[in-house]
N, C-alpha and C positions, 0 to 999 in steps of 0.2 A: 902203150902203157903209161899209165900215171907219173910224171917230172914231177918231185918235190920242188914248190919255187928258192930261189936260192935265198940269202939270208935277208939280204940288202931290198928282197920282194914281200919277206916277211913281215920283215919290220915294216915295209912302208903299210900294206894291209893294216898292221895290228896301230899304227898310230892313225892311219883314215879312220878304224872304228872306234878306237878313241876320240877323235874328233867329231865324228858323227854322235857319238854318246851323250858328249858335253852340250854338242848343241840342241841333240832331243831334250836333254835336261833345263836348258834354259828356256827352251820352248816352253815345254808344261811349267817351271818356275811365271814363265811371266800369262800364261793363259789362266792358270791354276794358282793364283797366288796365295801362301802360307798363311796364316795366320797364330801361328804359334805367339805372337810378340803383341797379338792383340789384348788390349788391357780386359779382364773379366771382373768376376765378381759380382757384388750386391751393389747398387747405391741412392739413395735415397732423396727426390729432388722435393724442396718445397714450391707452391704455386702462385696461390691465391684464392679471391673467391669465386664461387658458379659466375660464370658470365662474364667474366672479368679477363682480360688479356694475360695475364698469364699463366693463370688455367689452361685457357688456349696452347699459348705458346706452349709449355710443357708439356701437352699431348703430342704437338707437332714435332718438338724435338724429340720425345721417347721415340717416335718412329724411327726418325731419323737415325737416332743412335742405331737402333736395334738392327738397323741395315749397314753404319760403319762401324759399329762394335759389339756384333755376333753374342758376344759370351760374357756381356757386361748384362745384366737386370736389373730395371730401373722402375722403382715406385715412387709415381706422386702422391704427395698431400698435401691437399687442398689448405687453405690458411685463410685468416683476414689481412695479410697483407705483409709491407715490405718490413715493419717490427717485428713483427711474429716470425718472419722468413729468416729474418736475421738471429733472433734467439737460439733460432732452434739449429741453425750452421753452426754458429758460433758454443753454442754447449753439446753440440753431437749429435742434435737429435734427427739433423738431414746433413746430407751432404753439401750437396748445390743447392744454389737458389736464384732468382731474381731479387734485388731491391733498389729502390732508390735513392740516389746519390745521397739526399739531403737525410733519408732517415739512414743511412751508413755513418755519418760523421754524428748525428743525434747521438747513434749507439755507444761509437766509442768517446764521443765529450763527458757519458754519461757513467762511463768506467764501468757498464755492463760483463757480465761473465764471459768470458772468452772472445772481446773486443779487438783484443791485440792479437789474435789469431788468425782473425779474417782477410783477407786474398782476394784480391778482381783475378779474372779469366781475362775478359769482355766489356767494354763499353756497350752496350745494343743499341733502343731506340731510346727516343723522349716519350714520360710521358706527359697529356697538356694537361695543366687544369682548368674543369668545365664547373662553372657553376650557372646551373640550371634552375629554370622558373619557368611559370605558364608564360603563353606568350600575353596573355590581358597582365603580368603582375605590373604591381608600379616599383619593382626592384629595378634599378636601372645602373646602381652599380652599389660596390659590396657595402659601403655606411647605411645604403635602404634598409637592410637585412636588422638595424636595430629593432627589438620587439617582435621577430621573426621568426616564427619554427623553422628550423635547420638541422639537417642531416651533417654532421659532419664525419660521417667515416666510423667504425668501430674501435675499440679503443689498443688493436694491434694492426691497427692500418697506416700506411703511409700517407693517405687522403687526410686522417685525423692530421698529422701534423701538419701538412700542409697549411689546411682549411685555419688553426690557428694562428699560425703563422700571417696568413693572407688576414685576418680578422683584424689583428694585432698594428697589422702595417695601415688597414683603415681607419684606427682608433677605439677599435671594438675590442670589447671582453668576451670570450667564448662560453665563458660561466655568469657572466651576469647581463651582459648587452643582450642577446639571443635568447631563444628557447633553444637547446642542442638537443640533436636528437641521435644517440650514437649507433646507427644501422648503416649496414654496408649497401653496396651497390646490388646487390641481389633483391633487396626489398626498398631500395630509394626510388625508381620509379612508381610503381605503385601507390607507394607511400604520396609520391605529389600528384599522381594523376586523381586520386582518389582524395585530395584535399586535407589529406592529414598531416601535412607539410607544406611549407612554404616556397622551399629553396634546398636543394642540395649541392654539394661537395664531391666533384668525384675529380679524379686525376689515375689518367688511362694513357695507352696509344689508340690512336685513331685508325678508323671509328671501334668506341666500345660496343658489344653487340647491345647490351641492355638500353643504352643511349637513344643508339638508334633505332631499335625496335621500341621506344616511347615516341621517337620521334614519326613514328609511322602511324603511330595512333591517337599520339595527342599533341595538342600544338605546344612547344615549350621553346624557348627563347633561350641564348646565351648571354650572360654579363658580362662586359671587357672588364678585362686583369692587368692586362700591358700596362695600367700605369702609375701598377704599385710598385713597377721592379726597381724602385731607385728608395723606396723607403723600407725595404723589404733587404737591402744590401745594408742602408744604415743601419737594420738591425741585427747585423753580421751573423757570427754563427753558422748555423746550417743555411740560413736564408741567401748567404751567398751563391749558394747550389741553385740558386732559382734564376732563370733569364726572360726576359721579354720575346715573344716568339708571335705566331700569327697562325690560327687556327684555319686550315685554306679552306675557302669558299664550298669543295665538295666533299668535306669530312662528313656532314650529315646535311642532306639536301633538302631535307623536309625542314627542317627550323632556319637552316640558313640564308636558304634561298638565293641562292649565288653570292653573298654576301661573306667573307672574312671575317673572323673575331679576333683582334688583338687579345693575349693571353699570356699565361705562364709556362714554362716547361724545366724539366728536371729531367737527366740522364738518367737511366736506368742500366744497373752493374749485372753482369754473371758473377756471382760471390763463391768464395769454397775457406777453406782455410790450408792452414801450413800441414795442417796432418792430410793432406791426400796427396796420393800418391801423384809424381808429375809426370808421370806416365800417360797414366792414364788422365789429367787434368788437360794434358799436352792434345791428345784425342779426343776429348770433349770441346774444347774449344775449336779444333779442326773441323769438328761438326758442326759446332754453331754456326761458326765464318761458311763450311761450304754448302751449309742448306739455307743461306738467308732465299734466295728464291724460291725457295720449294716450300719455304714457312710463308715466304711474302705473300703467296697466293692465294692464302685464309686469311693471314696477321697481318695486314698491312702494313704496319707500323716496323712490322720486322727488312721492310726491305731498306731501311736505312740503315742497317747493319754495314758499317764500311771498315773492309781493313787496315786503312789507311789511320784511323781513330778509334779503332777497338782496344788498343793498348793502354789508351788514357783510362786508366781506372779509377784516376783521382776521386774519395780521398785514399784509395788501400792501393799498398804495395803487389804491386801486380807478381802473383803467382809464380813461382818457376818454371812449373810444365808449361803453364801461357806464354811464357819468356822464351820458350826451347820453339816453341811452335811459328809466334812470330819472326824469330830469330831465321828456321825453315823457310819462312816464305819473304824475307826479305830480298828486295831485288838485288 
């Protein structure tokens, strides 16, 4: 006949499957993990233009999001550059962006509309400035460029500052020393291979695809920059955002020829402003940092992404959600 177990058998049974319970539960918690906390919604990134790196990058990061944050949708749009990127953060019209450092302090010297709102996430990569010629030109460095057809960038590009800035530090006038010619990197090859130019203006990370793919078809040369960087500080301002750096030998192997080009570079920011959420700011940036190799793999430029320097956003006050995240991963 069937013994009722005694009390003290009860109990033990009824806490073993209590305990068994808890731990099937943690099981599926850490196999199955939740997502309820995951940030969602709309958000709206700006890029740049065809062909241009961060076009790129922003397709490579929508991916990436869409695999660390499920329930967030993310539309790019395309732009002429780090000006334009920045407007349009800065009065609502995108969320996130890419820009660079020098046209971020441009913005806000210039007491632009929603200036004092904008936020780094991210430090990312540099970009360098390339200024490109045939290889027969007799440009041989930027004072040649007087009386010269020159592309300098469209007129919401970061390349456009740049490129005056760099003119300015050779003793040139952008409106009267040159012809300028204000097209983007989409039509500036062409534009020189095709002889309707002299010389262009671009500032990218390496290699730009456009670049390079002129460099595969037509012979075109690079001008050293490296050594404007000390008349380019005298002339303070944004120009201080600019450093001496060194274009390595296999950034584009058809013009280089194993050879380095002294040059310029400028960081390049993840921007947002104080109206987003730092939740969800907190997990974009989580993304950025943890897909730098799986971007690096198309965007070269992106594998310089380091955490150790991501938080210098100088000139913008870096973000609170960015704050929470580094904060997370400090040792």
């Amino acid at each position: 006949m069937f013994q009722p177990l005694p009390n003290f058998g009860r109990r033990r049974a009824l806490l073993g499957a209590a305990a068994a319970f808890v731990s099937f539960g943690l099981l599926l918690w850490w196999l199955l993990p939740l997502d309820e906390d995951s940030p969602g919604g709309r958000v709206t990134f700006s890029t740049g233009v065809k062909s241009g790196v961060y076009e790129r990058y922003g397709e490579l990061l929508e991916q990436a999001l869409a695999r660390d944050l499920p329930k967030l949708s993310v539309t790019l749009r395309s732009s002429e550059g780090s000006q334009e990127n920045l407007q349009r953060v800065a009065t609502g019209e995108a969320d996130f962006t890419v820009a660079a450092a020098d046209a971020v302090k441009a913005y806000q010297q210039a007491g632009k509309p929603g200036a004092a709102r904008l936020r780094g996430c991210a430090r990312l990569y540099d970009d360098y400035v390339q200024l490109v010629v045939p290889r027969s030109s007799d440009v041989h460095s930027v004072k040649d460029l007087r009386n010269k057809r020159v592309a300098i960038g469209q007129t919401g590009s970061g390349v456009r500052l740049i490129a005056n800035r760099v003119l300015e530090a050779a003793g040139l006038d952008a409106d009267k020393d040159v012809e300028p010619r204000s097209i983007g990197i989409n039509t500036m090859p062409k534009a020189l291979e095709s002889g309707k130019i002299d010389a262009f203006f671009w500032s990218g990370g390496l290699p730009t695809t456009a670049v390079k793919e002129l460099s595969e078809r037509f012979e075109i040369r690079f001008v050293e920059l490296g050594d404007l960087v000390d008349e380019l500080h005298r002339l303070g301002g944004v120009s201080r955002y600019y450093r001496a750096s060194v274009m390595p030998a296999d950034a584009y192997p058809e013009a280089q020829h194993g050879t380095a080009v002294s040059t310029l570079a400028v960081a390049n920011l993840l921007v947002t402003t104080d109206r987003t959420d730092p939740q969800l700011t907190e997990g974009l940036t989580r993304t950025v940092i943890d897909s730098r190799d799986r971007i690096g793999r198309e965007v070269h430029a992106a594998q310089l992404v380091d955490l150790r320097t991501a938080l210098y956003t100088d000139p913008l006050e870096l973000h609170e959600g960015a704050r929470r995240y580094y904060r997370s991963v400090k040792p």
